[in-house]
Structures are given as structure tokens and as C-alpha cells.
C-alpha positions as YAML, in Angstrom:
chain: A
units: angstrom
residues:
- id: 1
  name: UNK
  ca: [182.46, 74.87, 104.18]
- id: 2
  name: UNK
  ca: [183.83, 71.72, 104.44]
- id: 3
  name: UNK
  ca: [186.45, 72.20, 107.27]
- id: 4
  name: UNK
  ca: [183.11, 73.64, 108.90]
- id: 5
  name: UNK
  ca: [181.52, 70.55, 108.66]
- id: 6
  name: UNK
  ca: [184.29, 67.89, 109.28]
- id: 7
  name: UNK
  ca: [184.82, 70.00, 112.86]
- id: 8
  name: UNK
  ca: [181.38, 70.01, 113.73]
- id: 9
  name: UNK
  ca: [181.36, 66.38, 112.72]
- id: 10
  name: UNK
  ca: [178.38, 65.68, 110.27]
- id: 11
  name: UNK
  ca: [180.34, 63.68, 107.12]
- id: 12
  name: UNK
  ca: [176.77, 64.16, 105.84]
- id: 13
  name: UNK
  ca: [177.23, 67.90, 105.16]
- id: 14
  name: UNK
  ca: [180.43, 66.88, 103.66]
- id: 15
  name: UNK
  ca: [179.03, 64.18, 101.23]
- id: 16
  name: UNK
  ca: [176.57, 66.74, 99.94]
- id: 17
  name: UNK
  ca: [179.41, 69.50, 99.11]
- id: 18
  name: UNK
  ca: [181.57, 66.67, 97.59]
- id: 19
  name: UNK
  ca: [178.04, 66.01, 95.42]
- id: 20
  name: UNK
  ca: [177.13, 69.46, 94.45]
- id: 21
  name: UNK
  ca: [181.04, 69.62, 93.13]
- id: 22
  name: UNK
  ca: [180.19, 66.65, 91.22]
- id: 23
  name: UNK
  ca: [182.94, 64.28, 93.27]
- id: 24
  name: UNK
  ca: [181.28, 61.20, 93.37]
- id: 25
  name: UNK
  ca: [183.96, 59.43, 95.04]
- id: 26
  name: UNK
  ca: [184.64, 62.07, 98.13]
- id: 27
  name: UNK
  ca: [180.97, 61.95, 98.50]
- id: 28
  name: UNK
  ca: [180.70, 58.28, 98.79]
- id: 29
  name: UNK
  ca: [183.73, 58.14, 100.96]
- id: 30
  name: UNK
  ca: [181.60, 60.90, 103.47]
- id: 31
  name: UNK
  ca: [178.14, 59.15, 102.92]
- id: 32
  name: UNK
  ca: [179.75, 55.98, 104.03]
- id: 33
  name: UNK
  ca: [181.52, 57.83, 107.39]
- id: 34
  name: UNK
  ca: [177.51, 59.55, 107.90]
- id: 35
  name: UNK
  ca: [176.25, 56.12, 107.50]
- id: 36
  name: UNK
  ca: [178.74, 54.54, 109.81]
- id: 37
  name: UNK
  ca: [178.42, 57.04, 112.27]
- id: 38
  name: UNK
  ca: [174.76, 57.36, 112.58]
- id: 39
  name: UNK
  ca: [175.09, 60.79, 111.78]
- id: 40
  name: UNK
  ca: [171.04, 62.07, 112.55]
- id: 41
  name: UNK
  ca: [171.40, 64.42, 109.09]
- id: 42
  name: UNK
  ca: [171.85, 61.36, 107.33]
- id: 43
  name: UNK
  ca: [168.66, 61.00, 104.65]
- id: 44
  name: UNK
  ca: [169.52, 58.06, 101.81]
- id: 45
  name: UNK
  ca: [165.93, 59.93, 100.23]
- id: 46
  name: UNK
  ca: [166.94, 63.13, 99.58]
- id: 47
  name: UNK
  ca: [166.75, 63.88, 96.25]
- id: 48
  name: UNK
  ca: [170.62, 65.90, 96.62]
- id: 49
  name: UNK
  ca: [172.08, 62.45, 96.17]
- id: 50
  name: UNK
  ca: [170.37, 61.89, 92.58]
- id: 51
  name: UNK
  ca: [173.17, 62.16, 90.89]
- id: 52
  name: UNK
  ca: [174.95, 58.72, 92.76]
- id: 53
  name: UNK
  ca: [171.95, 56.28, 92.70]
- id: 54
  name: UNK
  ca: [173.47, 54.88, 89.53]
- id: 55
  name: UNK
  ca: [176.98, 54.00, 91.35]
- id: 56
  name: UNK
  ca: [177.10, 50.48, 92.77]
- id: 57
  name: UNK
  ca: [178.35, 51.69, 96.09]
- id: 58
  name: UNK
  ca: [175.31, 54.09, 96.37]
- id: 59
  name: UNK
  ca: [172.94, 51.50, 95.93]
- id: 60
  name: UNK
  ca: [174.63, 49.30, 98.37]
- id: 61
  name: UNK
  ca: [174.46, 51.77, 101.05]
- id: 62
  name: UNK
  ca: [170.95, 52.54, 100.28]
- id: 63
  name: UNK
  ca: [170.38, 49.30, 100.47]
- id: 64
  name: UNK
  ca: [171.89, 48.74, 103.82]
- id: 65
  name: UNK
  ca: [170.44, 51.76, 104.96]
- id: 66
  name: UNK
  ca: [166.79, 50.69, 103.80]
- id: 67
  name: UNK
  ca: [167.46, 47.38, 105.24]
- id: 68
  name: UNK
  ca: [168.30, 49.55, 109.15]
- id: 69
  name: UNK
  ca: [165.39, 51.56, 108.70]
- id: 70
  name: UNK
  ca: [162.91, 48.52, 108.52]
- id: 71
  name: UNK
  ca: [164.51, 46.95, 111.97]
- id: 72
  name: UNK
  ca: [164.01, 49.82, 113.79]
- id: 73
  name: UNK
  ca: [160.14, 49.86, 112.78]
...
């Protein structure tokens, strides 16, 4: 699944395998490459990524994230 994803290019898809095998780090590394790459699967809300709010680096990205989100309204 995840060679799937990284050819058809959503790092989001590949954050959320990394997170459902409980690799926190992979699927920060990913969520940051979605993030960066405006990836349109990309959803900082979706209760899949539960398990990383506590991390630092999740709640920076949200936070960045939240902080896009409020522009573009």
C-alpha cells in the first residue's frame, strides 16, 4: 500500500498507514511532506491522527495548519 501511495503521490495516504502501524515518526515525517505539498487529502481533523495530537511536532503542524486555514477564509 504504501509504494501505491508514494507513486500516486499523496504522503497523506502514507502518514495514515505509518499511523495505523503505530509509527509515529514515519507518519510525522509523511504528514509534514502532505502538509508541505498541499496535498488536497490532507485533513489535520480527522480523528485517524488521534493517536499523534500528544507529540509536539503534531501540534505544531496543526497549529500551522489551523493558522493556513483561517487566511484562506
Amino acid at each position: 500500500m504504501k509504494a501505491l501511495a508514494v507513486k500516486a503521490g499523496h504522503p497523506w495516504a502514507v502518514a495514515l498507514i505509518y499511523v495505523g502501524l503505530s509509527q509515529g515518526d514515519e507518519a510525522m515525517e509523511w504528514l509534514e511532506k502532505a502538509y508541505g505539498q498541499g496535498d488536497f487529502f490532507f485533513n489535520i481533523k480527522d480523528p485517524l491522527l488521534d493517536s499523534l495530537r500528544s507529540d509536539p511536532r503534531f501540534q505544531d503542524l496543526e497549529r500551522r495548519v489551523n493558522a493556513e486555514q483561517q487566511v484562506k477564509n
